[in-house]
C-alpha positions in Angstrom: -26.6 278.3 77.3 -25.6 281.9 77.1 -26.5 282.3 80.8 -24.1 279.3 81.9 -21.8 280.3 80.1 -21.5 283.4 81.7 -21.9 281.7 85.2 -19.3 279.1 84.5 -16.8 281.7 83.6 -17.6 284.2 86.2 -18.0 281.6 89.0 -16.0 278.4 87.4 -17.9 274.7 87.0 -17.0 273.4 90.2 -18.9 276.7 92.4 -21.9 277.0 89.9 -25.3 275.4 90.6 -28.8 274.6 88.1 -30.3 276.0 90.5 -28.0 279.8 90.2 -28.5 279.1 86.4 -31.8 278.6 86.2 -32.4 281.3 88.2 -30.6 283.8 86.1 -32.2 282.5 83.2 -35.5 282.8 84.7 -36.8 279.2 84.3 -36.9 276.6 86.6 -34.6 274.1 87.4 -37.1 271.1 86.2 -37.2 273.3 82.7 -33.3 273.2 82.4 -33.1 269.2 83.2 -35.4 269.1 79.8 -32.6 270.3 77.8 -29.7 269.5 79.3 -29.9 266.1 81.7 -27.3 267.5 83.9 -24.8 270.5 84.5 -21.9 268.2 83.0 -23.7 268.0 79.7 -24.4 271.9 79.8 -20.4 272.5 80.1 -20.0 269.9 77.4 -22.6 271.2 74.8 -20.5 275.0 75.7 -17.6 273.5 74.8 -18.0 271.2 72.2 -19.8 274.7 70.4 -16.4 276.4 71.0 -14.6 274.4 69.4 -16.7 274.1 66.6 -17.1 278.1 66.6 -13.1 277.9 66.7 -12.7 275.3 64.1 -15.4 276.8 61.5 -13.8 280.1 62.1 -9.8 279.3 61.6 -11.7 276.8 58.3 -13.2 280.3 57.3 -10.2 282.6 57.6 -8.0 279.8 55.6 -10.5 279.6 52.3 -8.5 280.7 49.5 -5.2 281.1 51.0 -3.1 278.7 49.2 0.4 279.0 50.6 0.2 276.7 54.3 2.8 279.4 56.1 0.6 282.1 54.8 -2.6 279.9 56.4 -0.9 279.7 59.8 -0.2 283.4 59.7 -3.9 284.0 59.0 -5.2 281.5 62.4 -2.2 283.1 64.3 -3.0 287.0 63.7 -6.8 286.4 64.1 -6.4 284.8 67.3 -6.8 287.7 69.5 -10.1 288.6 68.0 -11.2 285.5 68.3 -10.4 284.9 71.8 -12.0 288.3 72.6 -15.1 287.1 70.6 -15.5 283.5 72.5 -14.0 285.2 76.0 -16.5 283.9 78.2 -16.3 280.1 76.8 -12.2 280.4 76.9 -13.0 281.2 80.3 -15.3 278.4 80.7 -12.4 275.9 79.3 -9.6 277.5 81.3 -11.3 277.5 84.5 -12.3 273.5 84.1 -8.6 273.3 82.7 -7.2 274.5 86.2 -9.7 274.0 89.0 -12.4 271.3 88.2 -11.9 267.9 89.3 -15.1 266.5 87.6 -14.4 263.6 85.5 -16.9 264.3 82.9 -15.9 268.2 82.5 -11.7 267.5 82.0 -13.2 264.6 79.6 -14.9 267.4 77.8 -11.6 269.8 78.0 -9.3 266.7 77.1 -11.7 266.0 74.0 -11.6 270.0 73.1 -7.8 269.9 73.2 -7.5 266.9 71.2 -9.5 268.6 68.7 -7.8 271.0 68.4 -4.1 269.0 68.7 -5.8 267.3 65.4 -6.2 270.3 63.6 -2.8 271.4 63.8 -1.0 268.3 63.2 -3.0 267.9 60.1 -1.8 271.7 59.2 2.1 270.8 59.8 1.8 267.3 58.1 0.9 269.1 55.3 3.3 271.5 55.3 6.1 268.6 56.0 4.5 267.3 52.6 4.8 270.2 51.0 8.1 270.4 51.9 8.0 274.0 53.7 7.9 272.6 57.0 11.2 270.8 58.6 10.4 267.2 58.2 12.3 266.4 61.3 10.0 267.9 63.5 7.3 265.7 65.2 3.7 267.1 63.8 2.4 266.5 67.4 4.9 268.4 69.0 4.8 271.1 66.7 0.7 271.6 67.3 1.1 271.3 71.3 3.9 274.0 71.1 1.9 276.3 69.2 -1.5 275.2 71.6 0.8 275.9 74.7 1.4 279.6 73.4 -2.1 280.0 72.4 -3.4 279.1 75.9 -1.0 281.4 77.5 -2.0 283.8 75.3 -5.7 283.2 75.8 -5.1 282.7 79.7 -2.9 286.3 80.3 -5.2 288.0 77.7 -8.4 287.2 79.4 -7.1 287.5 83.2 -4.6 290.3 82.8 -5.8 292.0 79.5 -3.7 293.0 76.3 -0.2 292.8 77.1 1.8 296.3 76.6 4.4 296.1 73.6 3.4 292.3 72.5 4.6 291.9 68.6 2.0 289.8 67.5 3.7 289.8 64.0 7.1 289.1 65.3 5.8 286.2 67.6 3.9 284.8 64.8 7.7 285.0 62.3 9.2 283.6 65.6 7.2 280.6 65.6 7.2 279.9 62.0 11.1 280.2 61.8 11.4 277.1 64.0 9.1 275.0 61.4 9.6 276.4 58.4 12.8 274.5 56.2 
């Protein structure tokens, strides 16, 4: 998986073969149709691991913390390491995200979205119960606005590398000073 992955990101989903991945991986195409049936399923076993890599991750960085603002600060400030640590399969998603057309890979990205759109509702709901959140603020809405900056993050951060003079502190107090009450 390793090897598409790199291929997928380097070259996108759409302008990758088997055949080029096989051939990197130095097996035969036949040998790669035994584990994956196809090279949709290989782009959706990649992503479906990143966003249980992500997931497990934010689930590890959280443990303990027992104030939610403080947990949001935590998934917030680790982000760029973890981006830099899954670069290649943020690459993978982006590139499917702008330039593939294949029904089964934006399936695959939809599904990884919605994961993660789940995740962060659940966190703001909480917080709303808590009562440190606003409680007229959609949940939904909150978790796509703080999705859209992560993926603009992820996609500038990956393309165009670490932006010069980016606060990620102050971004990170920007964004909780909308939700919090």
């Amino acid at each position: 998986m390793l090897v598409a992955t790199q291929l997928f990101a380097e070259r996108g989903f759409d302008a990758t073969t088997t055949a080029a991945i096989a051939s990197a991986a130095g097996i035969s195409e036949p040998i790669l149709y035994r584990h994956f049936k196809s090279k949709q399923d290989l782009f959706v076993a990649i992503v479906s691991e990143v966003t249980k890599t992500t997931q497990d991750h934010w689930a590890e960085r959280m443990k303990g913390i027992t104030d939610p603002v403080d947990a949001f600060r935590a998934i917030f400030h680790e982000w760029p390491s973890h981006m830099r640590a899954c670069a290649a399969q943020y690459q993978v998603i982006h590139n499917a995200l702008v330039c593939s057309k294949d029904p089964t890979v934006t399936a695959q990205v939809r599904t990884h979205y919605s994961q993660m759109e789940h995740f962060f509702t659940a966190m703001v709901t909480e917080c709303q119960a808590h009562g440190v959140f606003r409680a007229d603020i959609d949940p939904k809405t909150a978790a796509w606005w703080m999705m859209n900056a992560g993926i603009g993050f992820t996609l500038i951060g990956l393309t165009l590398g670490e932006v010069e003079g980016y606060r990620l502190d102050q971004a990170i107090e920007m964004t909780l000073k909308a939700l919090v009450k």
